[in-house]
PDBQT receptor file of N, H, CA, C and O in Angstrom, charges set to zero:
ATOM      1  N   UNK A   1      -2.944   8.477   0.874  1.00  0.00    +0.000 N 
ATOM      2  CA  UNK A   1      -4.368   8.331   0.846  1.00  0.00    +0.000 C 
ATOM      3  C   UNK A   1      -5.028   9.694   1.119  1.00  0.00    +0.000 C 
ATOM      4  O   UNK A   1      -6.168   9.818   0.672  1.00  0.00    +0.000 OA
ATOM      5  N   UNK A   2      -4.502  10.718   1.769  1.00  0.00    +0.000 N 
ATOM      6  H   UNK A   2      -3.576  10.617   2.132  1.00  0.00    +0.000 HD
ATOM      7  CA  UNK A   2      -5.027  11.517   2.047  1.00  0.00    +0.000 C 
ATOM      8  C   UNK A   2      -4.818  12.735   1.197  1.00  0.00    +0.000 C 
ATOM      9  O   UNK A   2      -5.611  13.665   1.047  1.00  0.00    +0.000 OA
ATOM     10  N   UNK A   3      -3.499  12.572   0.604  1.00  0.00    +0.000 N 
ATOM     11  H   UNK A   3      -2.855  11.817   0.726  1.00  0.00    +0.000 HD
ATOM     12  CA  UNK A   3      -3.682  14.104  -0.807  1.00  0.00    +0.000 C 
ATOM     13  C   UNK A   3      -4.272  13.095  -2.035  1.00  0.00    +0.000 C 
ATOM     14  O   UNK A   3      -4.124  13.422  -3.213  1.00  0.00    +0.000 OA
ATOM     15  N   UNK A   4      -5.014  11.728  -1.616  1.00  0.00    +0.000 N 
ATOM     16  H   UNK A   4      -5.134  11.463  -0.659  1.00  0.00    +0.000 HD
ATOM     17  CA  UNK A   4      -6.332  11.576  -2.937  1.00  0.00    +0.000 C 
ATOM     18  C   UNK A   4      -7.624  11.821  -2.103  1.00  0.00    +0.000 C 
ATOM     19  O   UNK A   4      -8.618  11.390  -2.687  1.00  0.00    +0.000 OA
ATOM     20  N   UNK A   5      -7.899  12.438  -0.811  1.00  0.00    +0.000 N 
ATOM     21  H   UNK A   5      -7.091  12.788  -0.337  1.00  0.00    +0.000 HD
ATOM     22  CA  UNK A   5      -9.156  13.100  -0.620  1.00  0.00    +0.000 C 
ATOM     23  C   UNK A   5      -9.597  11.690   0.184  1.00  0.00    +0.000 C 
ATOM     24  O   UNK A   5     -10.811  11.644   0.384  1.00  0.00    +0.000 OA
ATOM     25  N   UNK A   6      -8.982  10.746   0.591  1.00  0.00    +0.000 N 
ATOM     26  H   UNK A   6      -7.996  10.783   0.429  1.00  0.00    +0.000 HD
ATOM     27  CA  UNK A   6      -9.639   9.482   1.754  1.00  0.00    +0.000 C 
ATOM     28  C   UNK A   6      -9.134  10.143   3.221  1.00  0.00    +0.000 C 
ATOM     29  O   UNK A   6      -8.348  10.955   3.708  1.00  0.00    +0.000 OA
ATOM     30  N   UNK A   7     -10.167   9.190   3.543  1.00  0.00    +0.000 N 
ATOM     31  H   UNK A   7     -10.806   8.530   3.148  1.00  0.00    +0.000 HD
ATOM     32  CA  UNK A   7      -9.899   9.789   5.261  1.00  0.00    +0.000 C 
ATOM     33  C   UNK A   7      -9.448   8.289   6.105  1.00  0.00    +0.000 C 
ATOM     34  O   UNK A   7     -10.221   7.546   6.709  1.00  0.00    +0.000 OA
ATOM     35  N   UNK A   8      -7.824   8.106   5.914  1.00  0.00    +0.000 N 
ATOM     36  H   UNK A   8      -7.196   8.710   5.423  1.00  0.00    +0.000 HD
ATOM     37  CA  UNK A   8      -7.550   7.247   6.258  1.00  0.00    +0.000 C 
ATOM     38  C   UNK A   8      -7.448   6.962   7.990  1.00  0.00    +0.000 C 
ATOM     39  O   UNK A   8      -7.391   7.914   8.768  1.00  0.00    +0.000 OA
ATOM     40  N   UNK A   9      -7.436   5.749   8.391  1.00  0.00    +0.000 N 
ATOM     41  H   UNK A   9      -7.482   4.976   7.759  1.00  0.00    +0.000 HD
ATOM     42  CA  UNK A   9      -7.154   5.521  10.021  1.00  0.00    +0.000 C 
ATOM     43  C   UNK A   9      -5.727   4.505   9.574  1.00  0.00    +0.000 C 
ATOM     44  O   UNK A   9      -5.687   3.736   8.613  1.00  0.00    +0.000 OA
ATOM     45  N   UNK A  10      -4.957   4.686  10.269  1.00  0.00    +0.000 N 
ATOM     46  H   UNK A  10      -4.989   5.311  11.049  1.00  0.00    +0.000 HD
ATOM     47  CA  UNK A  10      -3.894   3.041  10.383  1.00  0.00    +0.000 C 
ATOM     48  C   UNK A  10      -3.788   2.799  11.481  1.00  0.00    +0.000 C 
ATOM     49  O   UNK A  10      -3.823   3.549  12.457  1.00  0.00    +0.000 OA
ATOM     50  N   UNK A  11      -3.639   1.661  11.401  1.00  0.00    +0.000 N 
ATOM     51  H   UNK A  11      -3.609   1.052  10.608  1.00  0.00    +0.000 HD
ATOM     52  CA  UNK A  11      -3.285   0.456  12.413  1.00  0.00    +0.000 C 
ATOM     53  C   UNK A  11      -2.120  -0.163  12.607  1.00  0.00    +0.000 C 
ATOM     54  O   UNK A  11      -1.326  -0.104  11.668  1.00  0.00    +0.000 OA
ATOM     55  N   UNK A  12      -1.764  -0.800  13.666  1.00  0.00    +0.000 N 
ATOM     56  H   UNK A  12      -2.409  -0.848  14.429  1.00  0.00    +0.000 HD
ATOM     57  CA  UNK A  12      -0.522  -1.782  14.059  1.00  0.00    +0.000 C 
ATOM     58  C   UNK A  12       0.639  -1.224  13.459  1.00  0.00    +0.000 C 
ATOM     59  O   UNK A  12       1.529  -2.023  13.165  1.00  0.00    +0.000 OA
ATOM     60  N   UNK A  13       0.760  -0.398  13.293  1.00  0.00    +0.000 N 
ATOM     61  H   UNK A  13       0.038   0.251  13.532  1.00  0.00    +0.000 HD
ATOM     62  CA  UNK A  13       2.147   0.439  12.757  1.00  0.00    +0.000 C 
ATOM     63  C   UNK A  13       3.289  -0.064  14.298  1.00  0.00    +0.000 C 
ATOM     64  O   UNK A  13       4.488  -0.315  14.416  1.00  0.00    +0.000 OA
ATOM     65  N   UNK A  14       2.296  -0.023  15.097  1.00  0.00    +0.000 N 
ATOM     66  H   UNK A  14       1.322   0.181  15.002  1.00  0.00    +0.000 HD
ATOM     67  CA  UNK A  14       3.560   0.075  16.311  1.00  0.00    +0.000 C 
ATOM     68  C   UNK A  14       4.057  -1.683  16.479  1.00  0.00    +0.000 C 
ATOM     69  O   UNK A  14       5.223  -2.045  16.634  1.00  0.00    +0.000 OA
ATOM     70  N   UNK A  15       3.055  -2.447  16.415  1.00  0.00    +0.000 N 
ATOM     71  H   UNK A  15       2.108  -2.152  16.289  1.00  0.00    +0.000 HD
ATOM     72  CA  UNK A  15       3.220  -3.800  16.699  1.00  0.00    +0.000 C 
ATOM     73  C   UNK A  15       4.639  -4.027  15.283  1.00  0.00    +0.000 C 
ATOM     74  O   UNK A  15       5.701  -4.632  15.430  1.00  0.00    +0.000 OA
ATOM     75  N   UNK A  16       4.178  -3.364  14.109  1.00  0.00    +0.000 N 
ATOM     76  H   UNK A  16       3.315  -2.872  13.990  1.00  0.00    +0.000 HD
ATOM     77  CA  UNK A  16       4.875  -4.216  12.722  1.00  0.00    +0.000 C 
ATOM     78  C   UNK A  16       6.151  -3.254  13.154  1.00  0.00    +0.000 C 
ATOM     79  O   UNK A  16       7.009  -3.766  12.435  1.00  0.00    +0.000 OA
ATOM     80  N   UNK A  17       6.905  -2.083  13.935  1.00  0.00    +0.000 N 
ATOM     81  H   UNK A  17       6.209  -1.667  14.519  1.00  0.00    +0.000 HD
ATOM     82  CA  UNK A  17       7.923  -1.879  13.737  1.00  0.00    +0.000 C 
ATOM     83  C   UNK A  17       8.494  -2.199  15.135  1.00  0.00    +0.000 C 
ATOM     84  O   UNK A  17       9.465  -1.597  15.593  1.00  0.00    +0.000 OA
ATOM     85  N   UNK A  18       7.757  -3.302  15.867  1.00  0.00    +0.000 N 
ATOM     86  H   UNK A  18       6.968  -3.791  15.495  1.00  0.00    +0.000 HD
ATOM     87  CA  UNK A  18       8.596  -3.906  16.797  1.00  0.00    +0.000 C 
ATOM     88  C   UNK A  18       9.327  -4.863  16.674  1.00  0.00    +0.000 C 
ATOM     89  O   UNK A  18      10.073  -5.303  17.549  1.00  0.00    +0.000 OA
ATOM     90  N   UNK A  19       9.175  -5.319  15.482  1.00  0.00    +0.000 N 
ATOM     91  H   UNK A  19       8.569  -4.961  14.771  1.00  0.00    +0.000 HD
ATOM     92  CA  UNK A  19       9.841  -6.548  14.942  1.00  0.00    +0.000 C 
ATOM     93  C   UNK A  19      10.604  -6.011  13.924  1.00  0.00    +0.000 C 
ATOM     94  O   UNK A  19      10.188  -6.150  12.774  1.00  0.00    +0.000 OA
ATOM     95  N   UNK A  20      11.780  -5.347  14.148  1.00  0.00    +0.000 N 
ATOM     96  H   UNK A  20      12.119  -5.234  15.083  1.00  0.00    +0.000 HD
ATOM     97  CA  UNK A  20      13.049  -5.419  12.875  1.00  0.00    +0.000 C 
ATOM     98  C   UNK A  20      12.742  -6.197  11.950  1.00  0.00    +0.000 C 
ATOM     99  O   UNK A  20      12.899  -7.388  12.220  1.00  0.00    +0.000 OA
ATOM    100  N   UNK A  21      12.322  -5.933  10.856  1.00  0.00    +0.000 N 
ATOM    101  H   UNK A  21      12.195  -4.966  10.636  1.00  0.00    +0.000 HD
ATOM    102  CA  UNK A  21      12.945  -6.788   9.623  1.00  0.00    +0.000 C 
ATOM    103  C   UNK A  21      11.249  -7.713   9.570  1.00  0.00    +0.000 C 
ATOM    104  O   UNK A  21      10.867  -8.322   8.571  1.00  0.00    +0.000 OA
ATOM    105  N   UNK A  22      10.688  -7.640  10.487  1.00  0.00    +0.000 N 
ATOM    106  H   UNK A  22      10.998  -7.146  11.300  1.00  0.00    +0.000 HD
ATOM    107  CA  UNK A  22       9.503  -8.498  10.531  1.00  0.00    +0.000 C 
ATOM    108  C   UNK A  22       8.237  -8.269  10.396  1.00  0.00    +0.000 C 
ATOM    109  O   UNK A  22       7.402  -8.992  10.941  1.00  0.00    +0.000 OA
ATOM    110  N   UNK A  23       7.864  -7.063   9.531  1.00  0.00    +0.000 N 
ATOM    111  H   UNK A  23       8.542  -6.475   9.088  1.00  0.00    +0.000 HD
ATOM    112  CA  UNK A  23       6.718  -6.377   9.643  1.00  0.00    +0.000 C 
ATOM    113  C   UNK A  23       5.635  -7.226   9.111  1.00  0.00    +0.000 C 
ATOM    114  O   UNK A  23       4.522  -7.298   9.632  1.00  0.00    +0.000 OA
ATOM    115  N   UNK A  24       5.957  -7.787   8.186  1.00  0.00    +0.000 N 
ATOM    116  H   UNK A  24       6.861  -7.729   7.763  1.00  0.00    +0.000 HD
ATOM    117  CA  UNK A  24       4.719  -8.896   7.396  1.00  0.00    +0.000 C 
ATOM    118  C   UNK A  24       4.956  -9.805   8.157  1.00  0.00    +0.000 C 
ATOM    119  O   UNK A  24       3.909 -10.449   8.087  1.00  0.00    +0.000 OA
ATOM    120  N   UNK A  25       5.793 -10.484   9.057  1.00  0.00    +0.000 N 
ATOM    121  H   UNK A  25       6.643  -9.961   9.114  1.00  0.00    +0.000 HD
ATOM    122  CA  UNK A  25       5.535 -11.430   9.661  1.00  0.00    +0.000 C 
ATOM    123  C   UNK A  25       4.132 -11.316  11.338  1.00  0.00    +0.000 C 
ATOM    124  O   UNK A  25       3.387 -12.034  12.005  1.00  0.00    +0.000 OA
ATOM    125  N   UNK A  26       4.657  -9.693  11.192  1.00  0.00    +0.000 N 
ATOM    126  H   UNK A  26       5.262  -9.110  10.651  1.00  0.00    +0.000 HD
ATOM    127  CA  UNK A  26       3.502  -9.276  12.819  1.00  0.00    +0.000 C 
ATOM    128  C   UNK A  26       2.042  -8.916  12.246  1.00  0.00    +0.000 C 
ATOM    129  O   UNK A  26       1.163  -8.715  13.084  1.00  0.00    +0.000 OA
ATOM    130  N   UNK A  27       1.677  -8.808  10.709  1.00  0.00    +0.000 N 
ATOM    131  H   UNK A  27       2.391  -8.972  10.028  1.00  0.00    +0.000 HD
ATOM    132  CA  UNK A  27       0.698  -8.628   9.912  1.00  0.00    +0.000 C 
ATOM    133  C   UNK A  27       0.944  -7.410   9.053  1.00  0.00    +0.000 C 
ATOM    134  O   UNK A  27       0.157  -7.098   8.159  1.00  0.00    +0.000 OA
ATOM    135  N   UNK A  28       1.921  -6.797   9.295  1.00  0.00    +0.000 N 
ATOM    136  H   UNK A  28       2.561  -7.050  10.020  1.00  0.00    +0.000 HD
ATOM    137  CA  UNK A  28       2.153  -5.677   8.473  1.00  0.00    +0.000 C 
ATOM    138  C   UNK A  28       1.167  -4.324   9.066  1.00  0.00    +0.000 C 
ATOM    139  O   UNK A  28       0.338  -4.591   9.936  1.00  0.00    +0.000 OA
ATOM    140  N   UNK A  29       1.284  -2.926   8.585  1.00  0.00    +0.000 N 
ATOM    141  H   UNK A  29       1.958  -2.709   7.878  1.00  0.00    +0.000 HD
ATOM    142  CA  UNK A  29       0.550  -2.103   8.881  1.00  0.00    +0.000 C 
ATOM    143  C   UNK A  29      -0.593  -2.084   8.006  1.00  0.00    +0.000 C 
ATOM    144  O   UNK A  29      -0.459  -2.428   6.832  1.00  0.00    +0.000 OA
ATOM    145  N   UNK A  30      -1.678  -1.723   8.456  1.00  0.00    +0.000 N 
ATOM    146  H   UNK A  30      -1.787  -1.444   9.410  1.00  0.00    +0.000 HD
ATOM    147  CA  UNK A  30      -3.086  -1.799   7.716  1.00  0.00    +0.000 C 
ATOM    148  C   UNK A  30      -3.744  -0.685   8.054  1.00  0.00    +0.000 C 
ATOM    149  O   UNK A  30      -4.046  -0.302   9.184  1.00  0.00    +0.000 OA
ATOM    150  N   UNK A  31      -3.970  -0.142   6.935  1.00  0.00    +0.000 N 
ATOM    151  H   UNK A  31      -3.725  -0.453   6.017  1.00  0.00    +0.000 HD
ATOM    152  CA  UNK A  31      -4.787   0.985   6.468  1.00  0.00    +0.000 C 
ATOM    153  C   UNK A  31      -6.095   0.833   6.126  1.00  0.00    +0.000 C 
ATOM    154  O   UNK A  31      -6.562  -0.047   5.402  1.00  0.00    +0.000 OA
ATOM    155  N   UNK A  32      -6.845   1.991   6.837  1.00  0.00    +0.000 N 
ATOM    156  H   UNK A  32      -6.466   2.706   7.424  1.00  0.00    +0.000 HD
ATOM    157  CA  UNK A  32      -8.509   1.521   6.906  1.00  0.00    +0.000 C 
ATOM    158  C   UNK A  32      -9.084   2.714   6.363  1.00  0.00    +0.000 C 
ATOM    159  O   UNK A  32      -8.625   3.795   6.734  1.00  0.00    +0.000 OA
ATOM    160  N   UNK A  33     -10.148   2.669   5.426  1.00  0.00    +0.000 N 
ATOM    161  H   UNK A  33     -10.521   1.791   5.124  1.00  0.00    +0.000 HD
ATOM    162  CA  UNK A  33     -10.931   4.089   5.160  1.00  0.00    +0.000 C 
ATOM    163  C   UNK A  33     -12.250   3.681   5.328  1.00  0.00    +0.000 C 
ATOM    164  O   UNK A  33     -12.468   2.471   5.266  1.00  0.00    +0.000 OA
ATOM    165  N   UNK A  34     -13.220   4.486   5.537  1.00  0.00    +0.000 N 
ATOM    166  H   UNK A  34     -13.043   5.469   5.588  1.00  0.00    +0.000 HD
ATOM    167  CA  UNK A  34     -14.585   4.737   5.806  1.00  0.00    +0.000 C 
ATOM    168  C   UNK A  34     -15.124   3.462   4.912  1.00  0.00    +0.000 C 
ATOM    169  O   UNK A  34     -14.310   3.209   4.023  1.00  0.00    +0.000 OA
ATOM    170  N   UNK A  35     -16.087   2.728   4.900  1.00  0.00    +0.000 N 
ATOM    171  H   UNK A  35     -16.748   2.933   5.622  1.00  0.00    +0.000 HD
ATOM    172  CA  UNK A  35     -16.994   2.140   4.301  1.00  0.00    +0.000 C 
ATOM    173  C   UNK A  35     -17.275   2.866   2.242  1.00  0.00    +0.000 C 
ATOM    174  O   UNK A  35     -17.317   2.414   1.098  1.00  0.00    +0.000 OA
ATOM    175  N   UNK A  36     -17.375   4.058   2.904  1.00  0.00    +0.000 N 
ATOM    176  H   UNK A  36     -17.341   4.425   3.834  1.00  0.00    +0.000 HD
ATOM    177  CA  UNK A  36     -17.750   4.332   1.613  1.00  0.00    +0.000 C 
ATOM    178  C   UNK A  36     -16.877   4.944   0.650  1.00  0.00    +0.000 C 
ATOM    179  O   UNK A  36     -17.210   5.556  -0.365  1.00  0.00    +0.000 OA
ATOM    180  N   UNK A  37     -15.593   4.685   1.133  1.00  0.00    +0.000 N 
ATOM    181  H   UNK A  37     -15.323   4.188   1.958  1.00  0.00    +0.000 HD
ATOM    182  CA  UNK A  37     -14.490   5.403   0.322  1.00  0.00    +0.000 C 
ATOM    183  C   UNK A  37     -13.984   3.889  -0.170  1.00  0.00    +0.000 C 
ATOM    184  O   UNK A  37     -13.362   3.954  -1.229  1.00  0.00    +0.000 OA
ATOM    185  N   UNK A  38     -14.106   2.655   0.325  1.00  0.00    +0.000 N 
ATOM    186  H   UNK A  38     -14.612   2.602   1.186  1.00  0.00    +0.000 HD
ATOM    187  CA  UNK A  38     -13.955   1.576   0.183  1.00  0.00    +0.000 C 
ATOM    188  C   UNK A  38     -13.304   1.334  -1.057  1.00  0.00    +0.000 C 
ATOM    189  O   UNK A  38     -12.092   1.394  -1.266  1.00  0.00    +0.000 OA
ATOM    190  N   UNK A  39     -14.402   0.994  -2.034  1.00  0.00    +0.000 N 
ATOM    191  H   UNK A  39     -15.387   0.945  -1.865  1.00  0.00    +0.000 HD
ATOM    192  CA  UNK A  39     -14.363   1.152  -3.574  1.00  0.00    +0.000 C 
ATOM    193  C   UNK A  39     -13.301   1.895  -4.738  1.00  0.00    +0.000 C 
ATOM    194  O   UNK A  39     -12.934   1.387  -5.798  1.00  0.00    +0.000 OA
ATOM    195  N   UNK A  40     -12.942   3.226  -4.206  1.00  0.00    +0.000 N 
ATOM    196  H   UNK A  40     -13.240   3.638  -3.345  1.00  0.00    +0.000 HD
ATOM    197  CA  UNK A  40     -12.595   3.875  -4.324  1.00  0.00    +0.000 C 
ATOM    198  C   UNK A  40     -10.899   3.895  -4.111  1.00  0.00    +0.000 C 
ATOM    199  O   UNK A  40     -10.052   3.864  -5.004  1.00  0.00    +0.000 OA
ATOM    200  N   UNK A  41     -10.730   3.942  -2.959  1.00  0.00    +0.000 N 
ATOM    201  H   UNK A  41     -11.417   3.967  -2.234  1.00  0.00    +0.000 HD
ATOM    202  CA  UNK A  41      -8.959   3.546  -2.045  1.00  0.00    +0.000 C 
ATOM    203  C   UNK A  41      -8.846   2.131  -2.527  1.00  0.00    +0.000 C 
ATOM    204  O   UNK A  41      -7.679   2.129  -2.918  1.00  0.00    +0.000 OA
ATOM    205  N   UNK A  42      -9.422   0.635  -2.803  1.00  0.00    +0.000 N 
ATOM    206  H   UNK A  42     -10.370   0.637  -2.485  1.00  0.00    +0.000 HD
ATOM    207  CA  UNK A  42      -9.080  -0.528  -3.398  1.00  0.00    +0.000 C 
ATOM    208  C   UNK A  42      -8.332   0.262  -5.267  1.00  0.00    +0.000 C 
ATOM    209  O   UNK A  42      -7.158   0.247  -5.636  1.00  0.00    +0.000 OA
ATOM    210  N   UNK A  43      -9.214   0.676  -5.813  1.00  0.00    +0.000 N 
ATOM    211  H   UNK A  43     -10.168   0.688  -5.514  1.00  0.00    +0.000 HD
ATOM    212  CA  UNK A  43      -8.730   0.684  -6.983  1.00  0.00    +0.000 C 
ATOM    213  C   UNK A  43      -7.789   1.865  -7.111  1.00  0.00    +0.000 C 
ATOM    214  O   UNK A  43      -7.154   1.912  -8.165  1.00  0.00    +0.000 OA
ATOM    215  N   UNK A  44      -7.585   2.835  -6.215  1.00  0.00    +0.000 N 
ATOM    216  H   UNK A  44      -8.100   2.797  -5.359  1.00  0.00    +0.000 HD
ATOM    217  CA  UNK A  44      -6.109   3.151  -6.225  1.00  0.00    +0.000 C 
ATOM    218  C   UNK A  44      -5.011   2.889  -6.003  1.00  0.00    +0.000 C 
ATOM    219  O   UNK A  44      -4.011   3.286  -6.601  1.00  0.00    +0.000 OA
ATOM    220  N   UNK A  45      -5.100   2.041  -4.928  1.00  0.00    +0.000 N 
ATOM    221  H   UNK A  45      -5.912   1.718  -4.442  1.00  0.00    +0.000 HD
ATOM    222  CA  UNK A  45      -3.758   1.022  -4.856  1.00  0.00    +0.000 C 
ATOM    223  C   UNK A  45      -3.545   0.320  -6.030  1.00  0.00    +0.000 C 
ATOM    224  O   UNK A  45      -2.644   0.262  -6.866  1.00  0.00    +0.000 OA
ATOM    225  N   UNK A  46      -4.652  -0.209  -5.854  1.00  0.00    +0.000 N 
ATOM    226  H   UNK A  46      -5.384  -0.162  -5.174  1.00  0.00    +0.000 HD
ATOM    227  CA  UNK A  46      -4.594  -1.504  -7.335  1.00  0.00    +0.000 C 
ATOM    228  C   UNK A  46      -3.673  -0.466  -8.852  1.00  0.00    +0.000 C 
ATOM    229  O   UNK A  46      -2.761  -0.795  -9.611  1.00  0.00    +0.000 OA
ATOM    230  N   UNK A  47      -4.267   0.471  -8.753  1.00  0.00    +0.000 N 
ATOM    231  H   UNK A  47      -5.008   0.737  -8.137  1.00  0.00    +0.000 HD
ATOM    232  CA  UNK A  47      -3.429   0.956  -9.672  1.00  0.00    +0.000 C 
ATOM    233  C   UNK A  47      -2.253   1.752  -9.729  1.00  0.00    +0.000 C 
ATOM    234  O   UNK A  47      -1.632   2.210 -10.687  1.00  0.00    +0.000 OA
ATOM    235  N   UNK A  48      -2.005   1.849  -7.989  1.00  0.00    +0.000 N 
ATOM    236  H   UNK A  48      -2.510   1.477  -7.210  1.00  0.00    +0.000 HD
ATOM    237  CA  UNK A  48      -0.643   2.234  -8.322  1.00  0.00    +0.000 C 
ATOM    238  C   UNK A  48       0.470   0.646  -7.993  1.00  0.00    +0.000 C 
ATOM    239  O   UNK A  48       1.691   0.800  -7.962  1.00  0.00    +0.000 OA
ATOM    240  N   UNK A  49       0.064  -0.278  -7.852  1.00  0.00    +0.000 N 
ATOM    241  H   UNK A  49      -0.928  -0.403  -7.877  1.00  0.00    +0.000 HD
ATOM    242  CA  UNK A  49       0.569  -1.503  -7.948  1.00  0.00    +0.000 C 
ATOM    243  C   UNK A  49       0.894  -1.650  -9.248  1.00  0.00    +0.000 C 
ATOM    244  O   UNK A  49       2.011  -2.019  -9.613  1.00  0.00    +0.000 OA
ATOM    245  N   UNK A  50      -0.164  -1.340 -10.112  1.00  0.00    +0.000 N 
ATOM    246  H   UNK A  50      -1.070  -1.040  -9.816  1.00  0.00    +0.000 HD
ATOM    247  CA  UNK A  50      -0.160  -1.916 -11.913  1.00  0.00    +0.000 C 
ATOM    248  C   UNK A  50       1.089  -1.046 -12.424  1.00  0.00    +0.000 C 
ATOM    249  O   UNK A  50       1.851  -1.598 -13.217  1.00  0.00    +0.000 OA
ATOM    250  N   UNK A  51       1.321   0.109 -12.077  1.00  0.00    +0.000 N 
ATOM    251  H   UNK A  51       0.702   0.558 -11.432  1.00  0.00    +0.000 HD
ATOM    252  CA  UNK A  51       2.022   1.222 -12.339  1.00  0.00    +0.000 C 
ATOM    253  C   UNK A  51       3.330   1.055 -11.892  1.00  0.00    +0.000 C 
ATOM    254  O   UNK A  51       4.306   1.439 -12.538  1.00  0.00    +0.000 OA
ATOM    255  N   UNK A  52       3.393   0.464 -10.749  1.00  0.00    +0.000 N 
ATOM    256  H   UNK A  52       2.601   0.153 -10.224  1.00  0.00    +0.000 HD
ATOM    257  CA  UNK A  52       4.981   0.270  -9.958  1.00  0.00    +0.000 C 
ATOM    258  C   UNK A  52       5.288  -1.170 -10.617  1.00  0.00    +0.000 C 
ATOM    259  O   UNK A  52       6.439  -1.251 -11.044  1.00  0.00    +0.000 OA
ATOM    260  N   UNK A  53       4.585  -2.190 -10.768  1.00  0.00    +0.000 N 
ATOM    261  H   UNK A  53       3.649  -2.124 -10.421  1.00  0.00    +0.000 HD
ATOM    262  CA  UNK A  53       4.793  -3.210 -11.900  1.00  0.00    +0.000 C 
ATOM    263  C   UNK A  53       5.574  -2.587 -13.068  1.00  0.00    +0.000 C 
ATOM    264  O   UNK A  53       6.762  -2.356 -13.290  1.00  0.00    +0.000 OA
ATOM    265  N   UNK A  54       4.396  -2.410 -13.731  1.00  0.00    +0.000 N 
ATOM    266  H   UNK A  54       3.430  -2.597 -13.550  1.00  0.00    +0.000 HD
ATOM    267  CA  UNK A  54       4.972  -1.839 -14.827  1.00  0.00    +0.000 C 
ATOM    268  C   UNK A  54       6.241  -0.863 -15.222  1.00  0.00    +0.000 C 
ATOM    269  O   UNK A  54       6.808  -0.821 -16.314  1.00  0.00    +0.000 OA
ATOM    270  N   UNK A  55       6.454  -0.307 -14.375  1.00  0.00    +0.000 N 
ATOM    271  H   UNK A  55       5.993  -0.341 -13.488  1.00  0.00    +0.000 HD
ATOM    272  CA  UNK A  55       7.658   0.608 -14.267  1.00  0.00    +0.000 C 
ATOM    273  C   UNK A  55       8.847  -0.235 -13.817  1.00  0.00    +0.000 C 
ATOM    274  O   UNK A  55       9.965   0.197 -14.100  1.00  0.00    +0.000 OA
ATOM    275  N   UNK A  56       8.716  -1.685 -12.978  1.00  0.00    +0.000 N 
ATOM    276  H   UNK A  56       7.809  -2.036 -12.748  1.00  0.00    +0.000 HD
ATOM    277  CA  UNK A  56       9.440  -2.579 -12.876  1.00  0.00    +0.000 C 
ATOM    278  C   UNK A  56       9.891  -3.545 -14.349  1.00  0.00    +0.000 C 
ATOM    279  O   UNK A  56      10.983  -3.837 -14.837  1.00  0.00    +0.000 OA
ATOM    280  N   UNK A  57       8.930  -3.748 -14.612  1.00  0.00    +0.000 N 
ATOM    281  H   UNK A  57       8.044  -3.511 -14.216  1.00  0.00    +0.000 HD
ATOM    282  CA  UNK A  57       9.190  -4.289 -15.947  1.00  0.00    +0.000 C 
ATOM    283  C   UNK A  57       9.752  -3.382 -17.049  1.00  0.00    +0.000 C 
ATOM    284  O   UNK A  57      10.477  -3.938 -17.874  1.00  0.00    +0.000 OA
ATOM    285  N   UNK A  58       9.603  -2.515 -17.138  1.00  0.00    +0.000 N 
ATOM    286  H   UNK A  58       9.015  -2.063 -16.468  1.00  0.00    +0.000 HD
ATOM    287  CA  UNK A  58      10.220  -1.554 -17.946  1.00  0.00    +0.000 C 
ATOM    288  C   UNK A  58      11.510  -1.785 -18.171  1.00  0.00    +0.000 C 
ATOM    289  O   UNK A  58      12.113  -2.200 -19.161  1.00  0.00    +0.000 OA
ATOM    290  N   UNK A  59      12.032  -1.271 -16.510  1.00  0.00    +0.000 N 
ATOM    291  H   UNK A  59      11.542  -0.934 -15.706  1.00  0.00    +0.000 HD
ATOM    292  CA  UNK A  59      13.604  -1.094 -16.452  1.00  0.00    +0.000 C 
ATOM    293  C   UNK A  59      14.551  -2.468 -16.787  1.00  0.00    +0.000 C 
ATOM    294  O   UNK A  59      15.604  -2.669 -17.392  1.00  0.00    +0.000 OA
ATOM    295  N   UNK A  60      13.604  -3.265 -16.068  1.00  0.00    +0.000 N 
ATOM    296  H   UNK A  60      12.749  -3.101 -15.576  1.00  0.00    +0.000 HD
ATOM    297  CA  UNK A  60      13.882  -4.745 -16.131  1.00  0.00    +0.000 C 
ATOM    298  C   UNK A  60      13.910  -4.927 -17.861  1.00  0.00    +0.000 C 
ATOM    299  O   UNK A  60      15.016  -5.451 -17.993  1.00  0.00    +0.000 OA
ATOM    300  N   UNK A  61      13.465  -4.829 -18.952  1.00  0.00    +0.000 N 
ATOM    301  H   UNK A  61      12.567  -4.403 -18.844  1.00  0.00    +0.000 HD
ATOM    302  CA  UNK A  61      13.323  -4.854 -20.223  1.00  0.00    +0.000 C 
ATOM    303  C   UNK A  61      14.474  -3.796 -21.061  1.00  0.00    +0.000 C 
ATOM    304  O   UNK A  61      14.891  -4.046 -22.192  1.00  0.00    +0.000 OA
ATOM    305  N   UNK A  62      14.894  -2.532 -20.216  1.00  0.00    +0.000 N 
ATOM    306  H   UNK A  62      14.556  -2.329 -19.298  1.00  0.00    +0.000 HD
ATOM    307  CA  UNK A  62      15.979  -1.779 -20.690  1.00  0.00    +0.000 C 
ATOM    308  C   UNK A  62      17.568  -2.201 -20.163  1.00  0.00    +0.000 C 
ATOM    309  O   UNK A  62      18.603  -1.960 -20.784  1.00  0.00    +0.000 OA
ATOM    310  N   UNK A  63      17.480  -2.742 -19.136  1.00  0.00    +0.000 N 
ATOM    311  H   UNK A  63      16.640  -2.938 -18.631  1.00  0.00    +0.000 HD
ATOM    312  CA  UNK A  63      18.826  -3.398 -19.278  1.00  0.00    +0.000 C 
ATOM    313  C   UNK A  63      19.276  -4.666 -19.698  1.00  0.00    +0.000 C 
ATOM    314  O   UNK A  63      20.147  -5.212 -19.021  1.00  0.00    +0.000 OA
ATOM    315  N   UNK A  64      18.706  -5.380 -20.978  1.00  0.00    +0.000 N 
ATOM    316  H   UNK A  64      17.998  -4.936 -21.528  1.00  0.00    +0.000 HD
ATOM    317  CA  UNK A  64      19.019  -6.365 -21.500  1.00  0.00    +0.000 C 
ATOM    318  C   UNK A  64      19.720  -6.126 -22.371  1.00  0.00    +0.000 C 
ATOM    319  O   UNK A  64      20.175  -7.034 -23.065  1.00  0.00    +0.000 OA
TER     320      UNK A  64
């Protein structure tokens, strides 16, 4: 988040790696940016989700 220019805070990093193996079960770590970077940090994830998809499906489609 931060070599795309957000000014991130995180959270519960310590709670989610007290639980081995259980991080989404303690809520996972959560990443927070300013109000007005909001907009902005949503649709970069979002697209590096679409991207790591897609690059999943790919490989998934070349070894058939």
């Amino acid at each position: 988040m931060e070599a795309a220019g957000f000014h991130p805070s995180v959270t519960d990093e310590i709670a989610s790696m007290s639980m081995e193996g259980y991080s989404m079960a303690t809520g996972g770590i959560r990443i927070k940016v300013p109000e007005t970077e909001k907009d902005a940090a949503r649709g970069l994830v979002e697209s590096l989700l679409n991207e790591e998809s897609s690059d999943t499906n790919e490989a998934s489609l070349s070894q058939e």
